[in-house]
C-alpha positions as CSV (number, residue, x, y, z in Angstrom):
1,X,-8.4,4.9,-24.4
2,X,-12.0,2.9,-23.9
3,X,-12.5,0.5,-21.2
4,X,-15.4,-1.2,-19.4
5,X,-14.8,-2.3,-15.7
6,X,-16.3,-3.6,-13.0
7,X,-17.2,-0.8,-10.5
8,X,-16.2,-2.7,-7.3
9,X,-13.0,-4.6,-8.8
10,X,-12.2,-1.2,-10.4
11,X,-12.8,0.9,-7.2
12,X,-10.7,-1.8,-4.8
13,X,-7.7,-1.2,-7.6
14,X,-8.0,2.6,-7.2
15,X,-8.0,2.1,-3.3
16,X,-4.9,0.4,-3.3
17,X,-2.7,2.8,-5.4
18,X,-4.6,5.4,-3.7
19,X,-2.1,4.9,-0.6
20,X,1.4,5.9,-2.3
21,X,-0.9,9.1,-3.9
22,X,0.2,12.3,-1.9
23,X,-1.9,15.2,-2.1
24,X,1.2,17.9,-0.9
25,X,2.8,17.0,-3.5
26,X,4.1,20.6,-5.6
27,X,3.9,18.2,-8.6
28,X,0.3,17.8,-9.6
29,X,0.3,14.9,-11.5
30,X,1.6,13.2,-8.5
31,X,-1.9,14.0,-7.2
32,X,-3.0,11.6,-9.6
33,X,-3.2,7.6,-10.7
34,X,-2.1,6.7,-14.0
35,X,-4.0,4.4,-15.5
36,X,-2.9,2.4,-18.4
37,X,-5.0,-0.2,-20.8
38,X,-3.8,-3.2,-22.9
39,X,-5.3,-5.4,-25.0
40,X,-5.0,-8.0,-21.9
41,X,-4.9,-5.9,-19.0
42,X,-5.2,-2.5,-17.0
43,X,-2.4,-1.3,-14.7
44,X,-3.1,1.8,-12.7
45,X,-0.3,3.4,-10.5
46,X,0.1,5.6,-7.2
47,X,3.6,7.0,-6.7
48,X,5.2,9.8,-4.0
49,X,8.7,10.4,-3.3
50,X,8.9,7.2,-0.9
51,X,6.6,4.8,-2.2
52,X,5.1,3.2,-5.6
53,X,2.2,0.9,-5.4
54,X,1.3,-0.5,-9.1
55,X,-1.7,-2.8,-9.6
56,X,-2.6,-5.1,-12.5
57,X,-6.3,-5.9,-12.9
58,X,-6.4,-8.8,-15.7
59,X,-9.5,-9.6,-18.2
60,X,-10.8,-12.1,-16.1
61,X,-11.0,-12.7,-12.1
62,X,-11.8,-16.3,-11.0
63,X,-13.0,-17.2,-14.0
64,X,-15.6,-14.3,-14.2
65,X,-14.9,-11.3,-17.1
66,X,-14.0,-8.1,-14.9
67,X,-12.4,-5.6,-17.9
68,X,-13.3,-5.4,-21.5
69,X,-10.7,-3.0,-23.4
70,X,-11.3,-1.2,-26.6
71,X,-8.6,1.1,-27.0
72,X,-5.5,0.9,-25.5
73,X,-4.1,4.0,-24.2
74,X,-3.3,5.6,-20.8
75,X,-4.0,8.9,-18.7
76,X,-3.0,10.5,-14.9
77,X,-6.5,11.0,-13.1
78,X,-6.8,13.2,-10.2
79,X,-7.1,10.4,-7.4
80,X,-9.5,12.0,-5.0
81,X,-12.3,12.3,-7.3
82,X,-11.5,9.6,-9.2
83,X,-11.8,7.5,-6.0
84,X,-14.7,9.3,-5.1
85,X,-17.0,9.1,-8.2
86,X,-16.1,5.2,-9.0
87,X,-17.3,4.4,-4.9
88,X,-20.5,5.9,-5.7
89,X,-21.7,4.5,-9.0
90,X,-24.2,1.6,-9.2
91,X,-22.9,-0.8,-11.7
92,X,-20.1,-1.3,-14.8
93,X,-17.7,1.7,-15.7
94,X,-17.7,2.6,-19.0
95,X,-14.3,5.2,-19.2
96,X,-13.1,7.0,-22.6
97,X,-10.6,9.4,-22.9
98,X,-10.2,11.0,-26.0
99,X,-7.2,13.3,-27.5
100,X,-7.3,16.5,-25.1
101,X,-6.7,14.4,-22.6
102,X,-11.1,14.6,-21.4
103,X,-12.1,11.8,-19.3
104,X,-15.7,10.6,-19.6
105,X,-17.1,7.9,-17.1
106,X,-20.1,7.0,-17.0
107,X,-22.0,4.1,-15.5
108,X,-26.2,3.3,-16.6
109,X,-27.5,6.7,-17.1
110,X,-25.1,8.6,-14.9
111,X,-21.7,10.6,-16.9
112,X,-19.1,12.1,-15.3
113,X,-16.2,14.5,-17.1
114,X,-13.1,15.4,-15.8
115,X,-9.8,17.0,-16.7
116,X,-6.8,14.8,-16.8
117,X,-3.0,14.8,-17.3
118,X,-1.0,13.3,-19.9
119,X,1.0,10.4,-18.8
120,X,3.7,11.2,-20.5
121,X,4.7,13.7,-17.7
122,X,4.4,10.8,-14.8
123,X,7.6,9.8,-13.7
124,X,9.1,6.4,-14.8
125,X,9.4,3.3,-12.7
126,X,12.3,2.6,-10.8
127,X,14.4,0.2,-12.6
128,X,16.1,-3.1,-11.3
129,X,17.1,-6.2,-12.3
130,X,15.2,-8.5,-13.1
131,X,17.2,-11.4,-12.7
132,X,17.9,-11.2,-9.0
133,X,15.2,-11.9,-6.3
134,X,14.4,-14.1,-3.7
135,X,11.1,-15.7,-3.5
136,X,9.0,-16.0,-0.5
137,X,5.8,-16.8,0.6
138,X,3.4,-14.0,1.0
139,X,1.6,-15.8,4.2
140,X,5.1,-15.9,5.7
141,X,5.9,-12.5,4.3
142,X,3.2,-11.0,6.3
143,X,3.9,-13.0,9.6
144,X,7.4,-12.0,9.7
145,X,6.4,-8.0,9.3
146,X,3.8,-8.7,12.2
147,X,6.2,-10.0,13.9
148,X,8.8,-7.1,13.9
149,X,7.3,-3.5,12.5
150,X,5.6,-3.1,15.7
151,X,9.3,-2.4,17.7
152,X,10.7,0.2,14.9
153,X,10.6,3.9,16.4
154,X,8.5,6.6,16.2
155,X,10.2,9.3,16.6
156,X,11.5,10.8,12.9
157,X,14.5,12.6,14.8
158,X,16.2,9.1,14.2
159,X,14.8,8.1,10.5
160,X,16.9,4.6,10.5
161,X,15.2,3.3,13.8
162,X,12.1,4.3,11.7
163,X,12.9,1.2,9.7
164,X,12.9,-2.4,9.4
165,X,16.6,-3.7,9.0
166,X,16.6,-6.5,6.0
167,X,19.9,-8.6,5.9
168,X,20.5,-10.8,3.0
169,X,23.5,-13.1,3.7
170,X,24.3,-16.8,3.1
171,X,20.8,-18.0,2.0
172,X,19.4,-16.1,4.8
173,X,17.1,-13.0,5.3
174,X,16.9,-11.4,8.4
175,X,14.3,-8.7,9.9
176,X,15.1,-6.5,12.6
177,X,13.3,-3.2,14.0
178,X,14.3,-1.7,17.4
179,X,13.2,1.6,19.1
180,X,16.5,1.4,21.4
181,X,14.3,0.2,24.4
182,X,13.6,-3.5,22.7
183,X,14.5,-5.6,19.6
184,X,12.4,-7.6,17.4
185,X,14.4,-10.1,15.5
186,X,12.7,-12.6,12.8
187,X,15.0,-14.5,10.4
188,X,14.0,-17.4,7.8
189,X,16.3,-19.3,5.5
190,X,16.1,-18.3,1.5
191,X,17.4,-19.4,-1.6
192,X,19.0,-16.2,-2.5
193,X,21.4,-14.5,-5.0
194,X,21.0,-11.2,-3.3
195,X,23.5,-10.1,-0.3
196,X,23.6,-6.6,1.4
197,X,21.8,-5.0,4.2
198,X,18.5,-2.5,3.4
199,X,16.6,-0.2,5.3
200,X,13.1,-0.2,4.7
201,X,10.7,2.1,6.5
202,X,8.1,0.1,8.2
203,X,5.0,2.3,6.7
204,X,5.7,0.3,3.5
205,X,6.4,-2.6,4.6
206,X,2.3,-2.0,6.8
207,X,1.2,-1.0,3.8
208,X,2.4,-4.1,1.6
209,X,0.8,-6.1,3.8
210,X,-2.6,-4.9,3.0
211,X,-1.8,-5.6,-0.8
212,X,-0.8,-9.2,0.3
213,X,-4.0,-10.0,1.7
214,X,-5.5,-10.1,-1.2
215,X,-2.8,-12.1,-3.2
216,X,-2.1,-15.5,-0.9
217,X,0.5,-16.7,-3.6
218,X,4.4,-15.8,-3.1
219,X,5.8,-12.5,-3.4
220,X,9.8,-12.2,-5.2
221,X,12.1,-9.3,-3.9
222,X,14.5,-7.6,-6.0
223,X,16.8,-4.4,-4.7
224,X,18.3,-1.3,-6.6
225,X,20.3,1.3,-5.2
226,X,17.5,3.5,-3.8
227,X,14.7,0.9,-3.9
228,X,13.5,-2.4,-2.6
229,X,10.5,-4.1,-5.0
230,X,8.4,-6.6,-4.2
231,X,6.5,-8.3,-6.6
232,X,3.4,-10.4,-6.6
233,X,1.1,-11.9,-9.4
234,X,-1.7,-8.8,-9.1
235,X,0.6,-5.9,-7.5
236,X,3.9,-4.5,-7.3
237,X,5.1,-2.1,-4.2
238,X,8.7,0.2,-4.6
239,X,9.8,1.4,-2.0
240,X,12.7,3.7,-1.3
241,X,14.9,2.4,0.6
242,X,16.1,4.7,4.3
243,X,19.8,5.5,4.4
244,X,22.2,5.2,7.0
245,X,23.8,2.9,9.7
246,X,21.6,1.0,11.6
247,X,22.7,0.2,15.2
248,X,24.6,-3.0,15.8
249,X,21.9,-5.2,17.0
250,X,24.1,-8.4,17.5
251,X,26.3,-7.1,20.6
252,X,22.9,-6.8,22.4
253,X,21.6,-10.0,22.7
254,X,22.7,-11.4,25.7
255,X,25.5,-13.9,25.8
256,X,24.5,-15.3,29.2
257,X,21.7,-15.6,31.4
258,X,20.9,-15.8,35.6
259,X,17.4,-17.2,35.2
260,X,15.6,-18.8,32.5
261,X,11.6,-19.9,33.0
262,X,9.7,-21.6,30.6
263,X,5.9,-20.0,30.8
264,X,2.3,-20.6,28.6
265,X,2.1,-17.9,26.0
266,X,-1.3,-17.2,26.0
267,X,-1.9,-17.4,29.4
268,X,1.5,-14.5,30.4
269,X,0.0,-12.4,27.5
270,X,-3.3,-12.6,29.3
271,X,-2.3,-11.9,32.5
272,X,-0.1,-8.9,31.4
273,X,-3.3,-7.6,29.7
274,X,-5.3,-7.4,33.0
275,X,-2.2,-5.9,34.7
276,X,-1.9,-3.3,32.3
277,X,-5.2,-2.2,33.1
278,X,-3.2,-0.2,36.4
279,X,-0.1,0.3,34.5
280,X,-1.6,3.4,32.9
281,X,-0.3,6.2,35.4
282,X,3.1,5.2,34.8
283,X,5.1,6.7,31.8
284,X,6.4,3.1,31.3
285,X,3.2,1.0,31.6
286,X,4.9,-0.4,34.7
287,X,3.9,-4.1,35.4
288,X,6.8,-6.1,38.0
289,X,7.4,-10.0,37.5
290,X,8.5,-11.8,40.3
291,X,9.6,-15.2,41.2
292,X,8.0,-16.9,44.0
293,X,8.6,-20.0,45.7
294,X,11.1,-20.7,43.0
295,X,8.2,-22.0,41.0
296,X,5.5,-19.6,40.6
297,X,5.8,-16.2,38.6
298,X,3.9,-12.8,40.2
299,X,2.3,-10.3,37.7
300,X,1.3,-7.3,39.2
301,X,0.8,-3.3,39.0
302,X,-0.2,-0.3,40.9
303,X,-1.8,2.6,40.8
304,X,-1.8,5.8,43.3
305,X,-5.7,6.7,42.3
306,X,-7.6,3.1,41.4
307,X,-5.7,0.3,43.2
308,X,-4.1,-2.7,42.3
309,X,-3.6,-6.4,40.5
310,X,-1.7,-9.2,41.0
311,X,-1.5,-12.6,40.2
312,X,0.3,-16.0,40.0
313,X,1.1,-18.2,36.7
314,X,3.0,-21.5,37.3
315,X,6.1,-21.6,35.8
316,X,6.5,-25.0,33.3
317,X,10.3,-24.8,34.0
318,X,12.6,-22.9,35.4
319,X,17.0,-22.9,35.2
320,X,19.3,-20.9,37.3
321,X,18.5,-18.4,39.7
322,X,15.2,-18.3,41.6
323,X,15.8,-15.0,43.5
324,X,14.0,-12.4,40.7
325,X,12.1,-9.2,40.7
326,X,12.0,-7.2,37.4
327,X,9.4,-3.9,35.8
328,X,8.7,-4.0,32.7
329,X,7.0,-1.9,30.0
330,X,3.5,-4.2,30.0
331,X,2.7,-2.8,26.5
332,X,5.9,-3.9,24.5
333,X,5.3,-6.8,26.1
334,X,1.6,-7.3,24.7
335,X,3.0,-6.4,21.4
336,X,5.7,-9.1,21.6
337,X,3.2,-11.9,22.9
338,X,0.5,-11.2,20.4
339,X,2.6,-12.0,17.2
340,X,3.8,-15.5,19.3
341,X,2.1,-18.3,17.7
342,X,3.7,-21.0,19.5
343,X,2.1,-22.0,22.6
344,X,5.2,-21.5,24.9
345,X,7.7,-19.5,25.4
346,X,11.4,-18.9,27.5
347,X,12.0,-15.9,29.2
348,X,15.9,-15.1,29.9
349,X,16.5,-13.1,32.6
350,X,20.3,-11.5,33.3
351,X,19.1,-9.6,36.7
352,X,16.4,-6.8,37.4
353,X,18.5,-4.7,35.2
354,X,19.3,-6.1,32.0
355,X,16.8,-6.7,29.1
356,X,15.0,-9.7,28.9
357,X,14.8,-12.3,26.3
358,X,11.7,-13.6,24.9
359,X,11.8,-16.5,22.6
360,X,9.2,-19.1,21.3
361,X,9.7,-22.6,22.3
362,X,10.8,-24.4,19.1
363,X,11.0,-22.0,17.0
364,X,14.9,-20.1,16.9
365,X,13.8,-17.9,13.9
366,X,11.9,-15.3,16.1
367,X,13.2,-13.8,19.2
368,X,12.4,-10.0,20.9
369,X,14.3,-8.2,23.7
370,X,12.8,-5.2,26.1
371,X,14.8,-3.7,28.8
372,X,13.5,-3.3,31.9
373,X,12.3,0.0,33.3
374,X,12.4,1.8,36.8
375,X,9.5,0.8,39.6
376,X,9.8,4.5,40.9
């Protein structure tokens, strides 16, 4: 194998696979990226037990000439060093590997040699077909995982809740992640031939957003038994898929509500910020909403040791009861108000005890639910 590269294109590459690269592995050639030349390409790949990241860098980028290969061929390079030496040199890589498996790389006067494995001993690719997918955009991709990874759990005693719930039914693809105290629910409309419900943990799904940034085009998503793949023009992520039952999210959104207000996203989010600033000595974050005047809301907090905030928002509109006080965990609900992009939002209330609804105006794909928590 012979190659010359482009030190930073080739460096970004390796950073990228570098992520699904375990270094506790017992296996060491899974402490390693393969890297693979074509006459028209190079592919390098980072795999663990969970995840698989595999890059494609092509001749050209934008028009300018990144990779020039002279022998096709491919090798498993430890990815520490690897990662390591490439960050630190000046200007092209030249890399050769000859028959015993020697790496040389060298870059102006400077020529590094290191051991590497034959990639005949890296494990395959996961296999799927290729014929089913669903296309999405990658812009949209990332919103939607914004918009829900934040609520999964963190706690590894329950690995499902760990997860992102996707549900492919009747043209539509649904996100969910809940931590048993609230619920983030995101759902868009697909052409799809794919139906079944997946687990995917939410590291992956953070980490395929990274990859997306750099790749604004549309992303396709096929499904195996064990893994789910998604596919873009430069990259391609696996990732092994969680099993188990997820909870039954639909019997927890609320059928009916008491009070419903209509408030200014950006202005609640905010005001929760600065109240948040006392909700620290409580385990919850505690910050209480309440109604005043039947058209004003109250944010405020307490705290034993620094003192207090409070302040009032107008409320655009309100429905039902006006008689409301409610505690809430102020930091799920920064998370939920962040990922809003629409500029208001309802707020369903069933009583000081029962978790409230959050949903952007005109939009009925998105919608989040947090219980409330004790003020004592």
């Amino acid at each position: 194998m012979d190659f010359l590269i482009d030190n930073e294109c080739f460096y970004k590459a390796i950073s990228d696979v570098n992520k699904a690269v375990s270094l506790k592995t017992p296996f060491p050639i899974l402490s390693g990226i393969k890297i693979s030349a074509y006459h028209d390409s190079l592919v390098l790949i980072g795999s663990n037990s969970d995840i698989v990241i595999e890059k494609v860098i092509p001749l050209t980028l934008d028009g300018v000439k990144v990779l020039e290969v002279n022998k096709s061929g491919s090798v498993v390079i430890p990815a520490t060093h690897l990662s390591e030496i490439i960050k630190k040199l000046p200007a092209k890589v030249h890399l050769r590997v000859n028959d015993k498996q020697l790496v040389t790389i060298q870059s102006e006067e400077i020529v590094t040699k290191m051991f590497g494995f034959n990639s005949d001993e890296y494990p395959k690719l996961p296999q799927f077909d290729e014929t089913d997918y669903i296309k999405i955009s990658s812009t949209e991709l990332i919103e939607i995982i914004k918009q829900t990874t934040f609520a999964v759990s963190k706690n590894e005693s329950q690995p499902v809740l760990t997860g992102v719930k996707m549900l492919f039914k009747d043209n539509h693809l649904s996100f969910a992640a809940t931590d048993s105290h609230r619920l983030a629910l995101r759902e868009i409309i697909v052409d799809s031939n794919i139906n079944g419900s997946f687990i995917v943990p939410s590291t992956s799904l953070n980490e395929l957003t990274k990859l997306i940034n750099n790749d604004n085009s549309e992303t396709r998503i096929y499904v195996n038994d064990n893994f789910m793949v998604f596919k873009a023009s430069t990259f391609t992520l696996f990732s092994r898929l969680i099993e188990g039952n997820y909870p039954n999210i639909t019997g927890l959104l609320p059928k009916n509500s008491k009070t419903i207000i209509t408030l200014d996203t950006a202005q609640l989010l905010r005001g929760i910020d600065r109240a948040c600033l006392f909700a620290g000595e409580w385990k919850n974050n505690n910050v209480q909403l309440e109604i005043i005047d039947g058209k004003k809301i109250k944010i405020s907090s307490n705290s034993s040791k620094i003192g207090g905030i409070e302040e009032t928002q107008n409320i655009r509109v309100i429905n039902g009861e006006t008689d409301l006080t409610i505690s809430l965990d102020g930091s799920y609900l920064i998370n939920a108000l962040k990922v809003i992009k629409e500029e208001e939002i309802r707020l369903s209330f069933g009583g000081s005890m029962r978790p409230v609804l959050i949903e952007p105006i005109n939009n009925p794909y998105y919608m989040h639910l947090i219980s409330p928590v004790r003020s004592y």
